[in-house]
C-alpha positions in Angstrom: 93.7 -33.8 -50.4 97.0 -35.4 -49.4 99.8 -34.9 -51.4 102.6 -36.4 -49.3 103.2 -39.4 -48.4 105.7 -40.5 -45.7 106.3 -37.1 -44.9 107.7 -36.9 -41.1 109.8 -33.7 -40.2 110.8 -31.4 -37.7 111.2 -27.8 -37.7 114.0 -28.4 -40.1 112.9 -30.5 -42.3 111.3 -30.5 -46.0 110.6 -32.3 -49.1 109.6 -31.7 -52.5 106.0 -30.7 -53.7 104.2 -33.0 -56.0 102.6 -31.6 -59.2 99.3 -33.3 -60.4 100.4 -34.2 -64.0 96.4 -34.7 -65.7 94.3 -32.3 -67.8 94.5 -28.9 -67.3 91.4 -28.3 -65.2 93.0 -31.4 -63.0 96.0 -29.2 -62.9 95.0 -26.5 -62.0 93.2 -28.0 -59.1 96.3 -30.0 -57.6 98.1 -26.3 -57.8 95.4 -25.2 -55.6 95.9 -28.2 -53.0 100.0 -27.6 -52.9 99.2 -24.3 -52.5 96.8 -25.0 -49.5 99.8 -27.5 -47.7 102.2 -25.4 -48.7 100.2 -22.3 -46.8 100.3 -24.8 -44.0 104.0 -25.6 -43.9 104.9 -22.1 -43.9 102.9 -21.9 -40.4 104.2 -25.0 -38.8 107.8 -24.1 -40.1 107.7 -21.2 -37.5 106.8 -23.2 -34.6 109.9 -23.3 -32.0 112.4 -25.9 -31.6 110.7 -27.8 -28.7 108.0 -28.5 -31.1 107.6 -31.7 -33.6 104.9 -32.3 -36.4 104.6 -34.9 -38.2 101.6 -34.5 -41.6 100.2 -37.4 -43.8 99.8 -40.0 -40.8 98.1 -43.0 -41.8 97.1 -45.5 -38.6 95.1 -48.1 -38.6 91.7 -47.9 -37.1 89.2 -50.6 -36.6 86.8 -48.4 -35.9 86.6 -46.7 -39.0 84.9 -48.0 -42.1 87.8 -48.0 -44.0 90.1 -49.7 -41.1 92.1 -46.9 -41.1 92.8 -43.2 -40.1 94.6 -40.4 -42.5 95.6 -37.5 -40.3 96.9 -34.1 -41.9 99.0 -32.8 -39.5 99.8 -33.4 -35.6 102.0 -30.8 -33.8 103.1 -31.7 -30.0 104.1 -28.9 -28.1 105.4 -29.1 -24.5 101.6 -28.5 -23.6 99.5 -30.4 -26.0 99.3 -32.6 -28.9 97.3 -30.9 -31.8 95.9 -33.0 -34.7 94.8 -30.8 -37.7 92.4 -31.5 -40.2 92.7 -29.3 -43.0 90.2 -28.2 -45.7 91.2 -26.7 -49.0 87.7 -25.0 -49.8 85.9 -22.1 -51.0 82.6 -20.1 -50.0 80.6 -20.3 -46.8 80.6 -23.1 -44.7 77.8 -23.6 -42.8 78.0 -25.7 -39.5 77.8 -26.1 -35.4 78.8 -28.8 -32.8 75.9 -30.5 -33.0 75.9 -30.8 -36.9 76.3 -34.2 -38.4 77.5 -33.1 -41.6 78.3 -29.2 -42.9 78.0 -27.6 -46.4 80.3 -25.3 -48.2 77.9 -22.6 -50.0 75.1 -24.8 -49.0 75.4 -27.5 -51.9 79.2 -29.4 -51.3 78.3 -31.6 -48.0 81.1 -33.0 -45.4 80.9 -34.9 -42.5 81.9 -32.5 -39.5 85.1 -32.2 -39.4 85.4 -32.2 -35.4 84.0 -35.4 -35.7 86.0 -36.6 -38.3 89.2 -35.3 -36.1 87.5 -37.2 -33.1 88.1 -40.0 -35.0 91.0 -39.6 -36.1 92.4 -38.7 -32.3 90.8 -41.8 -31.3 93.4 -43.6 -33.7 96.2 -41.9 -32.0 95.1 -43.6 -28.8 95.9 -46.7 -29.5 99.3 -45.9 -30.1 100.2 -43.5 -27.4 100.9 -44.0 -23.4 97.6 -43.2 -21.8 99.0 -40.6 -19.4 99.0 -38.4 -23.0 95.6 -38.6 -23.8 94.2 -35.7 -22.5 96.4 -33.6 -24.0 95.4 -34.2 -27.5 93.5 -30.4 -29.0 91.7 -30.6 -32.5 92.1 -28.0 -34.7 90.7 -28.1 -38.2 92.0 -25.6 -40.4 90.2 -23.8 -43.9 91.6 -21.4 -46.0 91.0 -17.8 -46.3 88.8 -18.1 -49.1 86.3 -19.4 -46.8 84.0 -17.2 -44.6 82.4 -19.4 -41.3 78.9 -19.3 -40.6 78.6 -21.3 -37.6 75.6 -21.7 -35.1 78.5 -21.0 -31.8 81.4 -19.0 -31.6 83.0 -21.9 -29.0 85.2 -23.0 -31.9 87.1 -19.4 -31.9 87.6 -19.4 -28.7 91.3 -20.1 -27.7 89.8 -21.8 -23.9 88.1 -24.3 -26.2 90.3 -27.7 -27.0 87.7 -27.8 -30.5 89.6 -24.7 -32.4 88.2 -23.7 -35.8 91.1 -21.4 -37.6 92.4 -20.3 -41.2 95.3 -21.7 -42.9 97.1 -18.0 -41.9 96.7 -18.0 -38.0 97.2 -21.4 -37.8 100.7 -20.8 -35.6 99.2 -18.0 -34.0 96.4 -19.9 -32.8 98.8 -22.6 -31.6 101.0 -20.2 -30.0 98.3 -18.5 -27.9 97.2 -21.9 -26.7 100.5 -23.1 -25.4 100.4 -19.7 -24.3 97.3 -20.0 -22.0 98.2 -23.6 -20.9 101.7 -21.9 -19.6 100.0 -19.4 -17.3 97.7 -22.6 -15.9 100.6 -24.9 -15.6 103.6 -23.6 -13.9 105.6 -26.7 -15.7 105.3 -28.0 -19.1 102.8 -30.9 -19.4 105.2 -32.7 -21.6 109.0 -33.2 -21.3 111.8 -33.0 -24.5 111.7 -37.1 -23.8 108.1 -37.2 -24.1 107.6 -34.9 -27.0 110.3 -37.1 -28.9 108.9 -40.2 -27.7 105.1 -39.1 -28.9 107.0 -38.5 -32.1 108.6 -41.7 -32.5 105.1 -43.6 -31.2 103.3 -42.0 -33.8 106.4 -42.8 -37.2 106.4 -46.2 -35.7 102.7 -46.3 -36.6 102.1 -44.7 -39.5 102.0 -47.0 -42.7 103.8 -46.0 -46.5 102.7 -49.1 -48.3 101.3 -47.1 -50.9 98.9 -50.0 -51.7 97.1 -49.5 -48.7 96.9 -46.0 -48.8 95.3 -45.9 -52.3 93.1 -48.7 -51.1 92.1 -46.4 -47.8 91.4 -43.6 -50.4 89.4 -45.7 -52.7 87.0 -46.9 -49.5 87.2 -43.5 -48.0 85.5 -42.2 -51.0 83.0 -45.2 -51.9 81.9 -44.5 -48.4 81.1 -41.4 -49.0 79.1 -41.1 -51.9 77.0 -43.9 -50.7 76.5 -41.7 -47.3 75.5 -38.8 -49.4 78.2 -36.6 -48.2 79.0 -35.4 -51.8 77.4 -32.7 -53.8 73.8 -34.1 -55.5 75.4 -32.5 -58.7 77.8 -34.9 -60.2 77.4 -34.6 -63.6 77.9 -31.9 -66.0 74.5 -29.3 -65.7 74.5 -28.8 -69.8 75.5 -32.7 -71.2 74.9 -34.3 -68.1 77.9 -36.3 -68.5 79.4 -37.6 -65.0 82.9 -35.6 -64.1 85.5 -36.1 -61.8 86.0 -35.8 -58.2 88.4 -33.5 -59.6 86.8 -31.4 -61.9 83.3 -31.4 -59.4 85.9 -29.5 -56.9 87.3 -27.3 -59.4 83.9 -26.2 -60.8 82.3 -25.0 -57.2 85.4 -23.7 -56.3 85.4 -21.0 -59.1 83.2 -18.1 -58.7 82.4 -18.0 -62.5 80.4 -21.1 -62.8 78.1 -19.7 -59.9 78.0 -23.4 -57.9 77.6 -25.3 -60.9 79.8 -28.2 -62.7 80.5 -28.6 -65.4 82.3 -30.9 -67.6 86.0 -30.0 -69.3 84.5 -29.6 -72.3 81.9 -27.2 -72.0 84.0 -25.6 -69.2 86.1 -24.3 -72.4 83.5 -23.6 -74.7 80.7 -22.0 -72.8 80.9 -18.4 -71.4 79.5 -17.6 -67.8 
């Protein structure tokens, strides 16, 4: 899901997109995750110039199975600090508050993403003054091709510090929460010097050794398949050879092969 690495920038600031350079179905399916992140930098690009965001954070965490943390995106605003989790999927997602794990059409399954945000503001913790922590809002962010079917409407709810959003109203969502924080505060919660030095906390934590990132994503997704939070189907439903994580994605998130995977080669030479 992360296709930057070392990415730290303002308002001002971008960098080049990555193309996944595979087999076509592997292609095709990176396009579709630039084109989610790029959705996303197009909302944080419009956020004023008292804000900074930082995206592709990787902290360490001893809590966390895989000793570390990789955050999407954090924004800090002169009345919060928002760390987004984004997901790049398609089809219903089924899920509540009090939901261990969620589903996408009922078959892909994910750990809750509030709670995987939780954890990942947890992280941040450790490397910011404690008079910030209760500043910190979780957003987790799904694009449009996704419709929510979720036991509470809390997560909508701009009073809530748990926001569910699209990729599209991402800045709008931000903007009415600063905006409802303004009327309860008559001065901003944090300062230019704080926001810069939240900032500066957080670059000073991340790590770029791209050894240990690929080793975090390696034991990110062991973990997971050996928690179950993967779709049952991983093999191909006509050779019943296994696929990819890659092509699994691909396969439920195109309508045509009605929630089923299949395998590259009889993804070209069957009709559906």
């Amino acid at each position: 899901m992360k296709l930057f690495s070392n990415l730290f920038k303002n308002n001002d600031e971008k960098q080049p997109e990555n193309l996944v350079k595979t087999n076509n179905t592997e292609k095709i399916a990176g396009r579709k995750g630039e084109l989610g992140e790029y959705k996303i930098d197009i909302q944080l690009d419009q956020l004023p110039k008292d804000h900074k965001y930082l995206s592709d954070i990787l902290v360490k965490n001893p809590k966390a199975k895989s000793s570390y943390s990789q955050i999407d995106h954090v924004v800090i605003s002169p009345y919060g600090i928002f760390v987004i989790e984004t997901k790049n999927y398609q089809g219903t997602v089924y899920g509540g508050k009090d939901r261990k794990t969620w589903s996408v059409n009922g078959k892909f399954k994910m750990m809750n993403p509030f709670i995987q945000n939780y954890g990942h503001i947890e992280a941040l913790k450790n490397y910011i003054e404690e008079d910030f922590h209760h500043l910190f809002i979780s957003m987790v962010s799904f694009t449009k091709r996704c419709t929510f079917k979720m036991d509470e409407l809390d997560f909508r709810k701009i009073a809530s510090n748990e926001l569910l959003v699209y990729d599209v109203e991402l800045f709008d969502y931000m903007q009415r929460k600063d905006s409802v924080l303004k009327i309860q505060h008559e001065e901003p919660l944090l300062t230019k010097n704080n926001i810069s030095k939240i900032y500066h906390m957080i670059t000073g934590a991340n790590i770029t050794d791209q050894s240990i990132r690929d080793q975090h994503v390696h034991s990110l997704k062991a973990g997971k398949e050996k928690a179950g939070e993967t779709d049952v189907r991983e093999k191909c439903c006509i050779c019943h050879k296994p696929v990819s994580e890659k092509v699994k994605r691909f396969c439920l998130n195109n309508k045509k092969f009605n929630g089923k995977i299949y395998c590259f080669e009889h993804q070209k030479h069957n009709s559906f």
